[in-house]
N, C-alpha and C positions, 0 to 999 in steps of 0.2 A: 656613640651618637644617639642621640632621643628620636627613638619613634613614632608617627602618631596611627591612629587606625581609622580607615577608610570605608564605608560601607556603601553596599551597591546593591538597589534590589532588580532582578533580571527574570525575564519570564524563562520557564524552562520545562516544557512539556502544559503549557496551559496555568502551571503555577508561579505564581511569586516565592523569589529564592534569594535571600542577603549574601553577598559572597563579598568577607571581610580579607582587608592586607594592611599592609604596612609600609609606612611611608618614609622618606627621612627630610627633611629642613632643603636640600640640594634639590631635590624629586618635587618638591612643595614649588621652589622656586621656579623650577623649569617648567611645571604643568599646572598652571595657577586652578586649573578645571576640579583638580584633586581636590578642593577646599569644599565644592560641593558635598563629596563622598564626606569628607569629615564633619559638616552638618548634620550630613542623614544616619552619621553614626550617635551624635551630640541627642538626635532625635528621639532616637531607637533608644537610647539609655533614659533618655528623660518618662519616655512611655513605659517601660519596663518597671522604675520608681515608681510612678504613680500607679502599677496596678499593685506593683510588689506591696507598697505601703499602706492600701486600700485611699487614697484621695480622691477626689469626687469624679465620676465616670464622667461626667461633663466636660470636665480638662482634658479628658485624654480625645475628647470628640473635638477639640475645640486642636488640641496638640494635631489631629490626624488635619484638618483644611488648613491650619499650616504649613504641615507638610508640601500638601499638592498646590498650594497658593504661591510657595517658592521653590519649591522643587521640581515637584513633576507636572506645571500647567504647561509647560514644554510640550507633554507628549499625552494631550486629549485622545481620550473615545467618545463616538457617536453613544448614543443610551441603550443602543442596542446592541451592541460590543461590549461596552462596560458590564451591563447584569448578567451578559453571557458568560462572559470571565469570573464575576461573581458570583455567579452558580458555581463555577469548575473550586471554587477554594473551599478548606476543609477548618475556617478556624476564619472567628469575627475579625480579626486585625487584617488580615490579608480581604475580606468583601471590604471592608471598608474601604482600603486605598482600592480598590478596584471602581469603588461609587462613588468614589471624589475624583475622580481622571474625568470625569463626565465632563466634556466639554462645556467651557461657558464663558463668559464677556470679563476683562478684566485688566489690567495692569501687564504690559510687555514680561516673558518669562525672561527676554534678552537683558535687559536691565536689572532684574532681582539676583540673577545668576553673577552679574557682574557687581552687584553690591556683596552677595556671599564673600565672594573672590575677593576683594577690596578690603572686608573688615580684615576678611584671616590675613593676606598682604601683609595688611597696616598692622595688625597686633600680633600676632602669633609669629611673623615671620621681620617683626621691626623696622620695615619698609617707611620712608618717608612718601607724604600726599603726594607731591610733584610724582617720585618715582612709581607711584602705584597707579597715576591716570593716566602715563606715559604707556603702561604696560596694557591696562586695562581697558581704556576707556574706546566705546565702540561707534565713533562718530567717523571714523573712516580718513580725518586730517590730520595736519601738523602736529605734535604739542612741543616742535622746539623751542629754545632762547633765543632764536636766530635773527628774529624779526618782530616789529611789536605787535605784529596780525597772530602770531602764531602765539605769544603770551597772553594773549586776550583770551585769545580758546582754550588755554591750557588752564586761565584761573577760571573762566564759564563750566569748561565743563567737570573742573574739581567741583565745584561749585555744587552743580548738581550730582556729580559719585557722592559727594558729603553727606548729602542731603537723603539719597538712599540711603547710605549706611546709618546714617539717624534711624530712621525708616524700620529698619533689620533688627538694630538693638532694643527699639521699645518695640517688637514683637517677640524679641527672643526673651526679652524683662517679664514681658507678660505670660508665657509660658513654663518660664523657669528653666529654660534652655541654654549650659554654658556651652560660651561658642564665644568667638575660638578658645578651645580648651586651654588650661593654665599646661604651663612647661616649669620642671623643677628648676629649682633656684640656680643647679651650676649653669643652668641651659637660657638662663634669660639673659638677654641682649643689651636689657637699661638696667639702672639700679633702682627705678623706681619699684616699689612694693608691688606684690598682686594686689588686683580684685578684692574689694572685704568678699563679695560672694564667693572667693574661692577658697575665705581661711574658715573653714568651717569643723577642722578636725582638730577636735579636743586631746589634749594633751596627754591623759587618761588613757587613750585611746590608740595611741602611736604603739602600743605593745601587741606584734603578731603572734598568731597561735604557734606556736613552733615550728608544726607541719607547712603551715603558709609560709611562714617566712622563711624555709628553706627554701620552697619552690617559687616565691616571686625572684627570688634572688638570681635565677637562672634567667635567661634572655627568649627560648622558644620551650615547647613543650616538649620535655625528653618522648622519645621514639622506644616503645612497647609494643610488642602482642596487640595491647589494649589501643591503644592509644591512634595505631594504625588501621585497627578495624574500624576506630568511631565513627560518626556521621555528622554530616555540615552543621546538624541543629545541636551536636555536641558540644560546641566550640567553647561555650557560656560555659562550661564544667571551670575551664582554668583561667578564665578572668575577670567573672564578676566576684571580684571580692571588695568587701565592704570596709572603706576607712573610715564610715562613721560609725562605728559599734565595735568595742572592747573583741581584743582577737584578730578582726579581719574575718567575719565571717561570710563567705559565699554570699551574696545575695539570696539563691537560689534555695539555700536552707530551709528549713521550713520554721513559721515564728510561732510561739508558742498560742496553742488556742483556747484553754482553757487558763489565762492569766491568773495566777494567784495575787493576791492583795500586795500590792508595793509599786514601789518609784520606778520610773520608765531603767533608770540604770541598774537597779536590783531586775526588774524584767530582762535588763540585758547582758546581766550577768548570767543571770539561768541559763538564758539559751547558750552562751559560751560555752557553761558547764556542759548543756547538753551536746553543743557539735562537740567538746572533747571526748564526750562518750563514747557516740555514734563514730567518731572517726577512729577510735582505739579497738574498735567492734570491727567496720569492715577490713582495717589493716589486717588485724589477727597477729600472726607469729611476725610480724614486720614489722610491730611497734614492739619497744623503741625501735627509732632508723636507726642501723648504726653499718657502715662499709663507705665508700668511696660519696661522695658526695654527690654525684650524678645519678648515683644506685638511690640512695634517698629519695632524690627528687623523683625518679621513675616509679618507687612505691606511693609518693605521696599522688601523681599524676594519675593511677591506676586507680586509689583508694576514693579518689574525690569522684573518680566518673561512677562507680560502684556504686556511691553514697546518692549522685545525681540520678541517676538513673532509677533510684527506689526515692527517688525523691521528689520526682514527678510520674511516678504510679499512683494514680489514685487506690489504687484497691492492696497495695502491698504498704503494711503498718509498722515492717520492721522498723524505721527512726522512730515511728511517733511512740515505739512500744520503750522506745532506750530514754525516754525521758525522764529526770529524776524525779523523786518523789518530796516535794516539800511538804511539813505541815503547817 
């Protein structure tokens, strides 16, 4: 069964704290609310790209009052709660959503919330209109067949869900925000084709680094020493991996900085070369995997949070010292 991931950001001792799960199609249908959590995941990744990739700081400012324009204008602070809370955070993403909750004049949150729900409904979950305003729609009457008073309201106020969900998708267009996520081909409903925006992985490119594609191939993250001890902000270790760049490499990896002369795919070849280095380095006596299949995945599980971890040390050079040396 296809899972999707849910994010949630929660205060927790004065801080903002994402705390991700997992959903299935049945869980989707029954709690239409969850489609929220699946935007602010859709969010989160989209802002992650654009700093990962260096694209222009503006989008990501422009990415954050989207956020709070459909998400969190629910749940305003006065300006003097908000910069308070803004003090208490230790990193610009986290003031920011604290400086856009600032209370202000604008478009019902009750309606945006019920357009989120709607699109994901209608696409992700292959709901027909009728069936989606039946469930959805927040006008408090009828929407049966029963009577011709009660089909009246039911095309009116499709009418207007539609017109949100227009609404949703040229902001989400404009952002570069996929939403609702694509589902693999055995898991789709129609036979119509995806999204072009979702066919975006070159052919070239469908070949995982070894070590990854043992370990996506498992369903959760095998249970280690390591893995037991991590910490919430670890979570990114075992699944941002990249299906647009030869490999599957980590997001999180670090891109090369001092670029030698050549083509973006020759630049993307290198860095492959390099995570095969760096990860043959922290494995050690581990590589090759070779024993039961779950034991693999548990070295590979180990080795990547190793490699993250000195991966986001500014001051520790072990990868960047494992790079190769072209002339």
């Amino acid at each position: 069964m296809w899972h999707e991931e849910v994010r949630q950001d929660v205060m927790e001792d004065g801080k903002l704290k994402s705390i991700v799960s997992d959903h299935t199609d049945p869980e989707f249908d029954e709690m239409p609310e969850l489609a929220i959590g699946v935007l602010q995941n859709a969010i989160w990744f989209r802002g992650f790209v654009i700093l990962h990739f260096g694209e222009d700081p503006k989008l990501l400012d422009e990415l954050f009052k989207f956020k709070i324009e459909w998400v969190y204008r629910g749940q305003p602070l006065d300006k003097k709660t908000a910069y308070e809370l803004a003090l208490q955070q230790d990193n610009s993403w986290d003031v920011e959503m604290a400086l856009l909750r600032i209370k202000r004049k604008g478009r019902p949150i009750k309606s945006r919330h019920t357009a989120i729900k709607a699109l994901f409904r209608k696409v992700y979950l292959d709901k027909s209109w009728k069936e989606v305003t039946q469930r959805l729609c927040q006008c408090g009457q009828s929407h049966d067949d029963k009577s011709p008073e009660d089909k009246l309201r039911l095309q009116l106020c499709q009418g207007r869900l539609e017109a949100e969900v227009r609404l949703l998708k040229k902001e989400l267009k404009k952002y570069g925000v996929v939403f609702p996520p694509s589902r693999p081909k055995e898991t789709q409903t129609t036979h119509e084709p995806p999204p072009q925006e979702y066919v975006r992985v070159p052919k070239t490119h469908s070949i995982q680094h070894p070590a990854i594609a043992i370990f996506v191939d498992g369903d959760s993250v095998p249970e280690t020493q390591m893995t037991r001890e991590s910490h919430d902000d670890e979570i990114d270790t075992w699944y941002m991996f990249n299906p647009w760049e030869p490999g599957w490499i980590p997001m999180w990896f670090p891109q090369i900085r001092s670029e030698p002369i050549g083509t973006r795919e020759e630049l993307q070849q290198r860095r492959l070369e390099w995570f095969d280095r760096a990860f043959r380095h922290f494995a050690g006596t581990d590589w090759p995997l070779r024993g039961p299949l779950e034991s693999q995945r548990a070295v590979v599980a180990d080795t990547l949070l190793r490699m993250y971890r000195i991966a986001r040390d500014e001051y520790n050079t072990e990868i960047e010292d494992l790079q190769p040396l072209y002339s």
